[in-house]
C-alpha positions in Angstrom: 17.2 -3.7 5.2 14.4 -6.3 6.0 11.0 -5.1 5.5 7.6 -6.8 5.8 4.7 -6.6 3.3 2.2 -6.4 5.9 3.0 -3.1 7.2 0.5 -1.3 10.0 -1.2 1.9 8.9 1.4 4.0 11.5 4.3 2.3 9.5 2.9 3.7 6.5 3.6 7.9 5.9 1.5 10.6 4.9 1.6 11.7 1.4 -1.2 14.2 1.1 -2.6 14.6 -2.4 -2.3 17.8 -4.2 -5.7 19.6 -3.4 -6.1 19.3 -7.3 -6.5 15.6 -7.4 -9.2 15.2 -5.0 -12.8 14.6 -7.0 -14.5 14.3 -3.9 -14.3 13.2 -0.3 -11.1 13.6 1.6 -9.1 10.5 0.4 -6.0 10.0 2.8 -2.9 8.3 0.8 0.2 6.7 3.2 2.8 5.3 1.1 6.2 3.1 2.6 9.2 3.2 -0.1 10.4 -0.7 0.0 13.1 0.0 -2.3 14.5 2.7 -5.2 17.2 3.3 -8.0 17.1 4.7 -10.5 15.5 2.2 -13.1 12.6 1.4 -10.5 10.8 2.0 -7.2 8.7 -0.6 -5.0 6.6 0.1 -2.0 3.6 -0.3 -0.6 0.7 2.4 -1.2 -2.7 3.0 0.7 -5.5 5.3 -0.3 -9.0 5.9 1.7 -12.1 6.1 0.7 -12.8 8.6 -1.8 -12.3 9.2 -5.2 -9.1 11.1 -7.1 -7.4 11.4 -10.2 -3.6 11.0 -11.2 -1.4 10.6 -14.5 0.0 7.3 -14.2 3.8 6.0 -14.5 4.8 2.7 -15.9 3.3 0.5 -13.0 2.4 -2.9 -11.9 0.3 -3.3 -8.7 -0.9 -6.4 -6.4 -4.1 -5.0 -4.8 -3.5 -6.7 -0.7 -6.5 -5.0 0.8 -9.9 -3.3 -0.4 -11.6 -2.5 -3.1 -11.6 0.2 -6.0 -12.8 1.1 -9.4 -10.3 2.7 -11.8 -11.6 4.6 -14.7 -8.4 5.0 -17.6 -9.2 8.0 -20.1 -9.3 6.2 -23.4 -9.2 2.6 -21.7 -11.1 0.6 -19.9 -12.6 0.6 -16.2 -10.5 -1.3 -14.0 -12.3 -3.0 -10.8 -10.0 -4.3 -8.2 -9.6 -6.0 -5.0 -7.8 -8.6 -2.8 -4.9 -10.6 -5.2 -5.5 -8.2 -8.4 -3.1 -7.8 -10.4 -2.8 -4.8 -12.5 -0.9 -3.2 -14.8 -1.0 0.9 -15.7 1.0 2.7 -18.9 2.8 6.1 -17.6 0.9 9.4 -18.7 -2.6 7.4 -18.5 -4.9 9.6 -17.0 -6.8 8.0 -14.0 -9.9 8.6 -12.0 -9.8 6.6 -8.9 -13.1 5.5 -6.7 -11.8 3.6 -3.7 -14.8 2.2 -2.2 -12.9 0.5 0.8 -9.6 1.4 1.9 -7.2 -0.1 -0.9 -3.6 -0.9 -0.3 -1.1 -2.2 -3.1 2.5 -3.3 -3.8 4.1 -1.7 -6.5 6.6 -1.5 -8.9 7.2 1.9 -11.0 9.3 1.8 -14.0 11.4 5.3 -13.7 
């Protein structure tokens, strides 16, 4: 399968974050699986404005679009945007503060 990088917002689905996450605002996430095994897992992931919180896997991301502020417990505040690179270490916990739509490519260690 041949898939582009530059995917439209209705190629993306609807993963709804767990009510739990949501700090404030109503943050819309759309994610497209690019590829999976089970060593590791690419794809493209979009999140709205808003701000959330997660616990991390083993991740490396390439910001494409917007712009975001991610706060690591412990660690330091991350601020990203077009052509950032970053790297995240799995149980991390994360507050994030989207501040224009933001869409990545990633890769997740399993």
């Amino acid at each position: 399968m041949v898939r582009a990088a530059a995917l439209p917002d209705d190629q993306l689905s609807p993963d709804p974050l767990d009510g739990d996450l949501v700090v404030s605002g109503d943050p819309q996430v759309r994610t497209s699986e690019l590829a999976e095994d089970e060593a590791v897992a690419v794809g493209i992931w979009q999140h709205s404005p808003g701000v959330s919180r997660d616990v991390e896997s083993d991740e490396v991301f390439v910001v494409l679009s917007g712009r975001a502020t991610i706060e690591v417990a412990d660690g330091p505040t991350l601020q990203v945007g077009p052509g950032d690179v970053a790297m995240l270490a799995a149980g991390s916990h994360t507050v994030w503060t989207v501040h224009e739509t933001l869409r990545k490519v990633y890769v997740v260690r399993s």
